[in-house]
DSSP file (Angstrom, degrees, kcal/mol; ACC not computed):
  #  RESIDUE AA STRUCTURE BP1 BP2  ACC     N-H-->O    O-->H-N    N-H-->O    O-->H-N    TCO  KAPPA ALPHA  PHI   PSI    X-CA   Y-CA   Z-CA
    1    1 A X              0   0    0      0, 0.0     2,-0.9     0, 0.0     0, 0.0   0.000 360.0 360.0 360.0 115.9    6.6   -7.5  -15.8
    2    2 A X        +     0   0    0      0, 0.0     2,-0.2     0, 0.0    88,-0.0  -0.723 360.0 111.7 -72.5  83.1    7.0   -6.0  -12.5
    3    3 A X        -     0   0    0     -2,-0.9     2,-0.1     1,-0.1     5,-0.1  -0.827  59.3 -61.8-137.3 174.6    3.9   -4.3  -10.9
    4    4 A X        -     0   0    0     -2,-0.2    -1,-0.1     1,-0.1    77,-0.0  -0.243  38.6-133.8 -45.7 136.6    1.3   -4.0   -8.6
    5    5 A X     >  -     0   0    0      1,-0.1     4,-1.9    -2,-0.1    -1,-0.1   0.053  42.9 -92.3 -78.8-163.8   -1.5   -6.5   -8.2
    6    6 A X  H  > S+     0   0    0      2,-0.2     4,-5.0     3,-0.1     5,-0.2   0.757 126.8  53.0 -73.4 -27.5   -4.9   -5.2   -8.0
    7    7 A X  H  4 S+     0   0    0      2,-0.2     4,-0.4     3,-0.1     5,-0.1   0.972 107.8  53.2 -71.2 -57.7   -4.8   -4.9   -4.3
    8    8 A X  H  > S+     0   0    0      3,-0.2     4,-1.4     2,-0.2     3,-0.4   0.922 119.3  31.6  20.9 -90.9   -1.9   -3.0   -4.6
    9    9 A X  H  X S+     0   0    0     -4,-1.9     4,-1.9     1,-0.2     3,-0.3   0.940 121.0  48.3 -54.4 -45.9   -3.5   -0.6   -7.1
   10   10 A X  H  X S+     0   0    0     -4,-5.0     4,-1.0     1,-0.2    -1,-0.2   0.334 115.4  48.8 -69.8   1.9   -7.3   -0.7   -5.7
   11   11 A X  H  > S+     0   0    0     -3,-0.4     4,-1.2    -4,-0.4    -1,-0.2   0.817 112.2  46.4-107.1 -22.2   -5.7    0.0   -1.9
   12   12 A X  H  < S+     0   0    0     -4,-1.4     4,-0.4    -3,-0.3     3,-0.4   0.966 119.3  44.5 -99.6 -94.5   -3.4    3.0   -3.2
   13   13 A X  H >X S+     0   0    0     -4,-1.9     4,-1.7     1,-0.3     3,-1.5   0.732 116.9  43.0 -46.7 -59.2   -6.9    4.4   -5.1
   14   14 A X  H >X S+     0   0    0     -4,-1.0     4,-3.1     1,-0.3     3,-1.5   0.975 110.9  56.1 -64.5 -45.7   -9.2    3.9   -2.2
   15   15 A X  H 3X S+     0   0    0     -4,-1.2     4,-0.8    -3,-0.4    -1,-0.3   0.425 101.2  61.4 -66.8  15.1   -6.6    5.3    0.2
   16   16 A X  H <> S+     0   0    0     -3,-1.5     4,-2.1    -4,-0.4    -1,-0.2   0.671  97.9  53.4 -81.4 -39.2   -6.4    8.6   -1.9
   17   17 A X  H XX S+     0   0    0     -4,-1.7     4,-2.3    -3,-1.5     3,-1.0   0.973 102.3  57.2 -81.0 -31.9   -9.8    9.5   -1.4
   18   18 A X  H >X S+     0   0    0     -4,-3.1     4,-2.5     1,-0.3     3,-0.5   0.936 109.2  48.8 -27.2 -55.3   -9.5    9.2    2.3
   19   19 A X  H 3< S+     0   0    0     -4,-0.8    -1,-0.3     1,-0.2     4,-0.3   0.783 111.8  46.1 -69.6 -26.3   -6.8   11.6    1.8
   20   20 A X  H << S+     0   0    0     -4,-2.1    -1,-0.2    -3,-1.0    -2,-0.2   0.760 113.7  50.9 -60.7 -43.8   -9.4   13.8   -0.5
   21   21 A X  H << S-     0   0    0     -4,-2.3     4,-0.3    -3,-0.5    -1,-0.2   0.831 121.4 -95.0 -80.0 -20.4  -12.3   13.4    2.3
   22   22 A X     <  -     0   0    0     -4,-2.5     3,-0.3    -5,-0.5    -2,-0.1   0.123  22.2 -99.6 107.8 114.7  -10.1   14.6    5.3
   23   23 A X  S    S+     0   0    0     -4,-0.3    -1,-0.1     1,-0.2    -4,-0.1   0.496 121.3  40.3 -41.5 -16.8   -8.1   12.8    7.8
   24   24 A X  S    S+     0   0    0     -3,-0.2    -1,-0.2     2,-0.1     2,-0.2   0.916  93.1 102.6-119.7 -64.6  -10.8   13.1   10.7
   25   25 A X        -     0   0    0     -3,-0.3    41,-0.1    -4,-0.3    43,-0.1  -0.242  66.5-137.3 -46.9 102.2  -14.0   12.4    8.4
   26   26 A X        -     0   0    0     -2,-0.2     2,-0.4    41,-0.1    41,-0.2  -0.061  23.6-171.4 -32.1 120.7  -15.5    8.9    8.6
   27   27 A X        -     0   0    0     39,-0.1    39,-1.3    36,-0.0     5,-0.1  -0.899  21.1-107.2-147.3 142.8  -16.4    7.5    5.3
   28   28 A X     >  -     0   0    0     -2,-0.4     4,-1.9    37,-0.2    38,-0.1   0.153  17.0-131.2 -66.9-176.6  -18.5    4.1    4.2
   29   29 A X  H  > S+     0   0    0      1,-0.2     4,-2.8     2,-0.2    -1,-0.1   0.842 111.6  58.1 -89.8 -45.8  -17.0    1.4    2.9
   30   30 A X  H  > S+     0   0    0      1,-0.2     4,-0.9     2,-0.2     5,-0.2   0.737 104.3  56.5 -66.8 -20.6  -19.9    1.5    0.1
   31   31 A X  H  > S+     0   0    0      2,-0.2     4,-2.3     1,-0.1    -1,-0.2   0.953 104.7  50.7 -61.1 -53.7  -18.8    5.2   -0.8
   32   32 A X  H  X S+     0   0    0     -4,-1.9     4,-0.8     2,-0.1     5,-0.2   0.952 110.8  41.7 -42.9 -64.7  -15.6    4.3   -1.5
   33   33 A X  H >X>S+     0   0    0     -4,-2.8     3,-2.8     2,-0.2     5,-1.0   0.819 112.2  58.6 -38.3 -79.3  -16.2    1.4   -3.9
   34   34 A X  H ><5S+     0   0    0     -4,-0.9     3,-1.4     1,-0.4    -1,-0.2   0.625 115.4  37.8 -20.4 -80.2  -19.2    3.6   -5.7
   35   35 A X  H 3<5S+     0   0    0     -4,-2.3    -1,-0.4     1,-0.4    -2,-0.2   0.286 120.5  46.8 -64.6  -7.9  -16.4    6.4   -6.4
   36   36 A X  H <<5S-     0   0    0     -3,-2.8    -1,-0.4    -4,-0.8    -2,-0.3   0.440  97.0-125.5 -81.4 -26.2  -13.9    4.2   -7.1
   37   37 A X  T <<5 +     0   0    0     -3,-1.4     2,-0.3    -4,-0.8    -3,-0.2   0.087  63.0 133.5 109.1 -23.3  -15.0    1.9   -9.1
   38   38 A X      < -     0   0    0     -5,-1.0    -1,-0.2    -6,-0.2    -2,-0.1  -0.619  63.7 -98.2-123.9 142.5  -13.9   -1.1   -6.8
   39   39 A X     >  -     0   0    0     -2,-0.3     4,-3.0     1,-0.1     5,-0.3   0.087  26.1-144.6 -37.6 111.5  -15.5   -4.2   -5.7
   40   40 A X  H  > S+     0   0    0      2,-0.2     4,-2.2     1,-0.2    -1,-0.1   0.887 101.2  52.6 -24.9 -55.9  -17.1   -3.7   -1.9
   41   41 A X  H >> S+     0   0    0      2,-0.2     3,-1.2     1,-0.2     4,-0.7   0.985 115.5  34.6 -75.5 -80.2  -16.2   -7.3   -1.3
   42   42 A X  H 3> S+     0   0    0      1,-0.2     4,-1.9     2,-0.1    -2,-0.2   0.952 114.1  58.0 -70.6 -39.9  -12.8   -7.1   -2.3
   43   43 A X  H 3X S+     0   0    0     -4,-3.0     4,-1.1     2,-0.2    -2,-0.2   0.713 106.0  55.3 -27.1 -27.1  -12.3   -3.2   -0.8
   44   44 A X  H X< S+     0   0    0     -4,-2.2     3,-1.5    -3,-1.2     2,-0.3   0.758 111.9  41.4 -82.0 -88.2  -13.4   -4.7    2.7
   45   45 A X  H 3< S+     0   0    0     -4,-0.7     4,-0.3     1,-0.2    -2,-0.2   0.370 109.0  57.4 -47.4 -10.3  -10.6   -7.3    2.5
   46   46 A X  H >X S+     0   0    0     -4,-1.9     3,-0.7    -2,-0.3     4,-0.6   0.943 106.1  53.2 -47.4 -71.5   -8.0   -4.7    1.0
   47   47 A X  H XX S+     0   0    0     -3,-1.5     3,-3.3    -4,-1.1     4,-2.9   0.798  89.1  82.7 -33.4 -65.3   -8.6   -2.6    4.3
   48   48 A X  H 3> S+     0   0    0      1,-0.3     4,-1.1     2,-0.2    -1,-0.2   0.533  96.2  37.0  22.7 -90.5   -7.9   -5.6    6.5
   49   49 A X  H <> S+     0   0    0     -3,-0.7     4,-2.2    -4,-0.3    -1,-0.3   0.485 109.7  60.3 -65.1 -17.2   -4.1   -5.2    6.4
   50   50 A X  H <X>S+     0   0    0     -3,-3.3     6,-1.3    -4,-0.6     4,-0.9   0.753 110.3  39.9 -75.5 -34.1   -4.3   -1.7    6.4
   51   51 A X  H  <5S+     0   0    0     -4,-2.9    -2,-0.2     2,-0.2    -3,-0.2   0.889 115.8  56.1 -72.9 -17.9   -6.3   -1.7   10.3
   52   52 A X  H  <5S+     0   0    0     -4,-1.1    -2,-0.2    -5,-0.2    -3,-0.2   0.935 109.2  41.1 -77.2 -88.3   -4.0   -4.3   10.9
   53   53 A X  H  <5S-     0   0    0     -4,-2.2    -2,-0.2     1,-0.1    -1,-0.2   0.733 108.5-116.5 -41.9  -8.8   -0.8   -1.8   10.0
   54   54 A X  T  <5S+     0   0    0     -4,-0.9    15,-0.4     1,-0.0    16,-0.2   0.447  86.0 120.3  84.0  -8.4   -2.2    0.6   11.6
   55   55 A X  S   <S+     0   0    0     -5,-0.9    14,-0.7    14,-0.1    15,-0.3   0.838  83.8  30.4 -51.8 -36.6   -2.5    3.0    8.1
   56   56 A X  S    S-     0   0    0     -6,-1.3     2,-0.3    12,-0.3    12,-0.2  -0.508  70.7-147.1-126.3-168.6   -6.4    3.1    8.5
   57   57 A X        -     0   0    0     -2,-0.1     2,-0.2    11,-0.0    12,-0.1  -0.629  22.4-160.5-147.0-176.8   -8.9    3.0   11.6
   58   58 A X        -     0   0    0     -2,-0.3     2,-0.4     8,-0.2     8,-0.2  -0.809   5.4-167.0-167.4 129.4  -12.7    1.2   11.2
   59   59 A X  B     -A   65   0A   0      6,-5.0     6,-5.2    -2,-0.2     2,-0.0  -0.930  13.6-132.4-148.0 143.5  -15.6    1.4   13.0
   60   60 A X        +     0   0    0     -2,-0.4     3,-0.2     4,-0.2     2,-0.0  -0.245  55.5  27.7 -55.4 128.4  -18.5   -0.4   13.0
   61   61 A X  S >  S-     0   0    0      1,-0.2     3,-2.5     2,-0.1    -2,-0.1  -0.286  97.6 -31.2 120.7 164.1  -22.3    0.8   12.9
   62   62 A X  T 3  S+     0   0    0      1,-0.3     2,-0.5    -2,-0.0    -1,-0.2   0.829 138.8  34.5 -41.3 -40.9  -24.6    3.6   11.6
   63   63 A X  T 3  S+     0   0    0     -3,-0.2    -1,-0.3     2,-0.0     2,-0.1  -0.330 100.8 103.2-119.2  59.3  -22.1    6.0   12.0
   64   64 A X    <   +     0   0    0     -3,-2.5     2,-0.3    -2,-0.5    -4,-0.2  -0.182  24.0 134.2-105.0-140.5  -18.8    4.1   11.1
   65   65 A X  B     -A   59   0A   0     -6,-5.2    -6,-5.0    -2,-0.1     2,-0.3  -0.912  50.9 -85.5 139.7-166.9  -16.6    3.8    8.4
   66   66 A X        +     0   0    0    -39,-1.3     2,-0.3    -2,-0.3    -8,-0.2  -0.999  39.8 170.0-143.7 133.2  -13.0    3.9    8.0
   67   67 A X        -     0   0    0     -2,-0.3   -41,-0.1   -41,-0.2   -44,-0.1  -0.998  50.9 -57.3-153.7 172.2  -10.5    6.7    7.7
   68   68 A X        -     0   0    0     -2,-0.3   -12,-0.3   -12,-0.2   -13,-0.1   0.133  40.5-141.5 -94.7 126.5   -6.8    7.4    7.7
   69   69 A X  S    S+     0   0    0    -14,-0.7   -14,-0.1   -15,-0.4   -13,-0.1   0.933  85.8  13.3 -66.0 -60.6   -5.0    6.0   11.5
   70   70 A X  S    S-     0   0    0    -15,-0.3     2,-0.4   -16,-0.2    -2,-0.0  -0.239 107.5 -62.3-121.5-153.3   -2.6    9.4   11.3
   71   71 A X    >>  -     0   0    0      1,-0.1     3,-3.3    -2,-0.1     4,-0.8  -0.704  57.4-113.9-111.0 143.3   -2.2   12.7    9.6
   72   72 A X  T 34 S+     0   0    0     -2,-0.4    56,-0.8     1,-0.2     3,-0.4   0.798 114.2  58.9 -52.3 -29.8   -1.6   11.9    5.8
   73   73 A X  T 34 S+     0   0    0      1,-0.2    -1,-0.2    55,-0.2     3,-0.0   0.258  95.8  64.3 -90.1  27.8    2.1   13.3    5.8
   74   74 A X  T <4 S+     0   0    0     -3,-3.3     2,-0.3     2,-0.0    -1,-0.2   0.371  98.2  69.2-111.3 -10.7    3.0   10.7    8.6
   75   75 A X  S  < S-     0   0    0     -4,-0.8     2,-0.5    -3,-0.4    53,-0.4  -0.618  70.5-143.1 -95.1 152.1    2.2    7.7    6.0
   76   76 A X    >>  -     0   0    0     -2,-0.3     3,-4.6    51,-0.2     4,-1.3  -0.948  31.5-124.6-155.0 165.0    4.0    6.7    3.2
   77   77 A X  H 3> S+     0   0    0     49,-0.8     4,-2.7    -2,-0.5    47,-0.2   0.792 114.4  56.2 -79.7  -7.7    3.0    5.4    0.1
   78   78 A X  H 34 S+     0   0    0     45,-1.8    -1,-0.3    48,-0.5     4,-0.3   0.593 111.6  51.6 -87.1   6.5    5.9    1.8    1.1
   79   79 A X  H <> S+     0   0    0     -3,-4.6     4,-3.2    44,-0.4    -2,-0.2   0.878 106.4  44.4 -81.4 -54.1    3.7    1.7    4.0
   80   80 A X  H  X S+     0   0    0     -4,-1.3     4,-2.5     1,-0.2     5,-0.2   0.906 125.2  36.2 -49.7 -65.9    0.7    1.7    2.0
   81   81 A X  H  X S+     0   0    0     -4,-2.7     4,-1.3     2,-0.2    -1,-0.2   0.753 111.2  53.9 -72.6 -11.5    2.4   -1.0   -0.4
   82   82 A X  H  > S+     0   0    0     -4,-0.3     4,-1.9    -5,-0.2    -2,-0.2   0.991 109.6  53.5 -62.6 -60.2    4.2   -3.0    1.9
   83   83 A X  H >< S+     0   0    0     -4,-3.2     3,-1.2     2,-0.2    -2,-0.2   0.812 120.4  33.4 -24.2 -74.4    0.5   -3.4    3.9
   84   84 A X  H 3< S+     0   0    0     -4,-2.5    -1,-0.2     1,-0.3    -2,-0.2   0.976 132.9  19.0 -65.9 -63.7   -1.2   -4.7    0.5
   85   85 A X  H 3< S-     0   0    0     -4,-1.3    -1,-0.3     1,-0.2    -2,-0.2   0.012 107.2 -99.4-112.7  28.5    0.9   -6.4   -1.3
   86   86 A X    <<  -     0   0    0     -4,-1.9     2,-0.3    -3,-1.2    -1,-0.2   0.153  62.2 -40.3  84.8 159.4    3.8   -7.6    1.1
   87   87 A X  S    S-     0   0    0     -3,-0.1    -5,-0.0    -4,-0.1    -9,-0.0  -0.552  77.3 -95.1 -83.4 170.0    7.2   -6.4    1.7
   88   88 A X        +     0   0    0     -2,-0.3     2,-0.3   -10,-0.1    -2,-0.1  -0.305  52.1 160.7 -72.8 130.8    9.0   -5.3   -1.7
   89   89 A X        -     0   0    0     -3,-0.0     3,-0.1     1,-0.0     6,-0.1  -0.860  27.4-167.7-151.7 125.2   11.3   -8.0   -3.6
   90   90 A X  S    S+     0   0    0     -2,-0.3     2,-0.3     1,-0.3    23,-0.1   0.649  82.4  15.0 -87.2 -14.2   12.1   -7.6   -6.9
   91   91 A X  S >  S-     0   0    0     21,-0.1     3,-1.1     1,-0.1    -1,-0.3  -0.919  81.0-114.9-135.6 171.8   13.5  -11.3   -6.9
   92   92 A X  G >> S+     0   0    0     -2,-0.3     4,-2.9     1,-0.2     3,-1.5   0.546 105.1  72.3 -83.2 -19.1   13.0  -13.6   -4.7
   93   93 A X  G 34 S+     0   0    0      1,-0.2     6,-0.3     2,-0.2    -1,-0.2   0.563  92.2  56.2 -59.4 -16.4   16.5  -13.8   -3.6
   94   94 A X  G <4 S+     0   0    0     -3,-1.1    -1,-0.2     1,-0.1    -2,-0.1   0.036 108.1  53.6-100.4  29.8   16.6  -10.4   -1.7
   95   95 A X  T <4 S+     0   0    0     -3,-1.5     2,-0.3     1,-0.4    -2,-0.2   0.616 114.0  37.0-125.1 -28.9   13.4  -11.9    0.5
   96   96 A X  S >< S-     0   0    0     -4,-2.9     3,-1.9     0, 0.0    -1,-0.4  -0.968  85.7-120.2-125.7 133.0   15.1  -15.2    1.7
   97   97 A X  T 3  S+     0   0    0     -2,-0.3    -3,-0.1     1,-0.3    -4,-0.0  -0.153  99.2   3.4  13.1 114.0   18.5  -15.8    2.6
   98   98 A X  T 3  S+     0   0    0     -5,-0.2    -1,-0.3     1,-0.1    -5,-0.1   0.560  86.2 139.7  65.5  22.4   20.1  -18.3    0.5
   99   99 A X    <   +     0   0    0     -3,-1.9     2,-0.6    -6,-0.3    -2,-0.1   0.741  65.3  61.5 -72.8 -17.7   16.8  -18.9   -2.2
  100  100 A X    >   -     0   0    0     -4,-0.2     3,-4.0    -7,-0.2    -1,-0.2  -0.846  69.3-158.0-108.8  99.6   18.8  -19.1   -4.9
  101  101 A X  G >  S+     0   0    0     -2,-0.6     3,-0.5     1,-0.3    -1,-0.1   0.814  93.9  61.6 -64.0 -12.9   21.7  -21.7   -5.6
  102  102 A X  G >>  +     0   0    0      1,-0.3     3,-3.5     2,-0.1     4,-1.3   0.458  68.7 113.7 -92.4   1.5   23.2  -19.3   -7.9
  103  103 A X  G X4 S+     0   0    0     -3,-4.0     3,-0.9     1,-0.3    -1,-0.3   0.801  71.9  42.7 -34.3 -50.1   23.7  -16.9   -5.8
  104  104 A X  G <4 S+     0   0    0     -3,-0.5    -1,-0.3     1,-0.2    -2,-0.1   0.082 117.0  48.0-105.2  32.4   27.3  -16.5   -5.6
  105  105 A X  G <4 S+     0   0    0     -3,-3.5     2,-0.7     0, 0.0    -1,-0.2   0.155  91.5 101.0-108.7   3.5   27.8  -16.9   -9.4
  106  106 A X    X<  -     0   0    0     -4,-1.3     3,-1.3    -3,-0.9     4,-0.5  -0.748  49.3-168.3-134.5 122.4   25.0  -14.3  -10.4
  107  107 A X  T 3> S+     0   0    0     -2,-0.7     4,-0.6     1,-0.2    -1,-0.2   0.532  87.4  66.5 -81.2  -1.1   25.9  -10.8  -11.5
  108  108 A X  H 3> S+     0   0    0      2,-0.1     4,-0.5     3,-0.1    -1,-0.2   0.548  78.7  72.9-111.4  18.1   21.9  -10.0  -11.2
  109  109 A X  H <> S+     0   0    0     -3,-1.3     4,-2.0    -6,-0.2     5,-0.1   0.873 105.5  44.7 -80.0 -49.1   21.3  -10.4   -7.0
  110  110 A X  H  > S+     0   0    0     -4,-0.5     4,-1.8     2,-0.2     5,-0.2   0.830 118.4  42.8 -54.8 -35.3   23.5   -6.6   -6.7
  111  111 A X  H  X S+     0   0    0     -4,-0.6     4,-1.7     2,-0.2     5,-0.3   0.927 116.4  46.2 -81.7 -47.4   21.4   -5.0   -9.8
  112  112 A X  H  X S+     0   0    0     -4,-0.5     4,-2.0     2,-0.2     5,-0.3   0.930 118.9  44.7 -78.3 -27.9   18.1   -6.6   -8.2
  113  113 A X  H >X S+     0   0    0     -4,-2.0     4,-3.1     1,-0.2     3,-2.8   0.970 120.0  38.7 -71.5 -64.0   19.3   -5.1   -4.6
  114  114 A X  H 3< S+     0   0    0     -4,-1.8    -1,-0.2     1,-0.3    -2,-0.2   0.669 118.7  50.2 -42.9 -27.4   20.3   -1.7   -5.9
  115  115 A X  H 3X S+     0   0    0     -4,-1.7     4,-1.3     2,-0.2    -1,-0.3   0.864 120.3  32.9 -71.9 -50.8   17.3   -1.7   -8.2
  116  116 A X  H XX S+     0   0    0     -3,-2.8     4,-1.6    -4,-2.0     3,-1.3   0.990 116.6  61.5 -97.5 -44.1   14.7   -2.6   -5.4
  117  117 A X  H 3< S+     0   0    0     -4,-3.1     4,-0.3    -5,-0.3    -1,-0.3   0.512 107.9  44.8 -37.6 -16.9   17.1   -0.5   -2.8
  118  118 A X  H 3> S+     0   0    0     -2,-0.6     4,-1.1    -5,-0.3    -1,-0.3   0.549 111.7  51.3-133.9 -52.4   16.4    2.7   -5.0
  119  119 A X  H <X S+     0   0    0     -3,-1.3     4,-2.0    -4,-1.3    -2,-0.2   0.835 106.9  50.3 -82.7 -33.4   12.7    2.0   -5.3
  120  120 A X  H  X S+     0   0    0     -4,-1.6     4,-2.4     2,-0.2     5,-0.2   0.965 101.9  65.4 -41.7 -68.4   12.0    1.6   -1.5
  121  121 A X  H >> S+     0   0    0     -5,-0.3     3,-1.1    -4,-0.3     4,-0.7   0.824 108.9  40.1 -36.4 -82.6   14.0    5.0   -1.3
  122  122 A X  H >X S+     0   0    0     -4,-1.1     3,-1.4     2,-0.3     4,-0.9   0.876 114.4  50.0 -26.0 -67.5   10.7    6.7   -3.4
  123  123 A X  H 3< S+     0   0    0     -4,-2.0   -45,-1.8     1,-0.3   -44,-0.4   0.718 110.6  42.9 -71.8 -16.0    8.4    5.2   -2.0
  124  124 A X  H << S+     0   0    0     -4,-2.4    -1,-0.3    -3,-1.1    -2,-0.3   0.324 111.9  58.8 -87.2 -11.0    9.3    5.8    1.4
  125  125 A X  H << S+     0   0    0     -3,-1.4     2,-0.4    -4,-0.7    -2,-0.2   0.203  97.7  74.3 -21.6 -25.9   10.2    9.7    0.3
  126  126 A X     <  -     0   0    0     -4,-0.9   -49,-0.8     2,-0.0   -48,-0.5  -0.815  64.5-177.5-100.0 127.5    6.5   10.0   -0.9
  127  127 A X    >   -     0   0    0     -2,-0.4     3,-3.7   -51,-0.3     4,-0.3  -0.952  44.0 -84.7-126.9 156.9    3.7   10.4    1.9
  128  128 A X  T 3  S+     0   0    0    -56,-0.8     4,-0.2   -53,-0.4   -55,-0.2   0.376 115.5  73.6 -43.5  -3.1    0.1   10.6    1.1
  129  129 A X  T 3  S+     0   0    0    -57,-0.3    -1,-0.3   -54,-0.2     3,-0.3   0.634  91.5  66.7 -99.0  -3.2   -0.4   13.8    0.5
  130  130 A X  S X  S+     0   0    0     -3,-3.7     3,-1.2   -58,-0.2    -1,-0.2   0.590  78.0  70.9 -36.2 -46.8    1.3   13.1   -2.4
  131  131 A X  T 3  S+     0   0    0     -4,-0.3    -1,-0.1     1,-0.2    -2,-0.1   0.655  93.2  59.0 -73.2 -27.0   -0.9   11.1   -3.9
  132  132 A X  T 3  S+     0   0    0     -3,-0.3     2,-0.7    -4,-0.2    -1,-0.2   0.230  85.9 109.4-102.2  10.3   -3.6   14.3   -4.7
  133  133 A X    <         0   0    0     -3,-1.2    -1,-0.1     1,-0.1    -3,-0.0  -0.294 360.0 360.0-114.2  89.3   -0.9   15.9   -6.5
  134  134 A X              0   0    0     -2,-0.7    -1,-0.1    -3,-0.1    -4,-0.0   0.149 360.0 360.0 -66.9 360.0   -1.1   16.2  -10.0
């Protein structure tokens, strides 16, 4: 099965309500979880890679929080997943150079490029404002 981890899903769900509260509005870390459903503990370390990417901002102190680094239709949702969950491979042969001894016998390294080539393309089409439309 090819999917998201939990970070993946719970990092996509938190960053939607950002987009919900408003690009410029601060909101705790404890809101989020609440309203989301997802563990504080792991939501702070989810965030991590996003201040890191640049995706989010944080600040410390009565009147921190974290909210959204740009304007929501300057992200996109392969920024969002690359941040959590690494860059996108659907095998491990299109992330290292030669990982596979079968490479140049195996009619399923062009289907896995084209495959994961074709799903980048979406997700990188998609920006966050996206995300609130149902």
């Amino acid at each position: 099965m090819i999917r998201l981890t939990k970070a993946g899903e719970y990092g996509l769900r938190a960053i939607r309500y950002l987009v919900e509260t408003g690009d410029q509005k601060r909101v705790s870390i404890g809101d989020i979880s609440v309203d989301k459903n997802i563990p504080e503990p792991f939501l702070r370390k989810l965030f991590k890679p996003l201040v890191q990417q640049g995706i989010i901002n944080s600040t410390r102190g009565v009147s921190g929080g974290v909210r959204l680094a740009r304007a929501p239709e300057e992200i996109t949702v392969l920024e969002v997943v690359e941040a959590l969950e690494g860059p996108l491979a659907l095998n491990e042969c299109l992330l290292v150079d030669n990982a596979c001894e079968f490479m140049s016998e195996c009619g399923m390294h062009d289907i896995w490029d084209e495959a994961q080539a074709a799903m980048a393309r979406v997700l990188k089409s998609k920006n966050l404002t996206q995300l609130t439309i149902k």
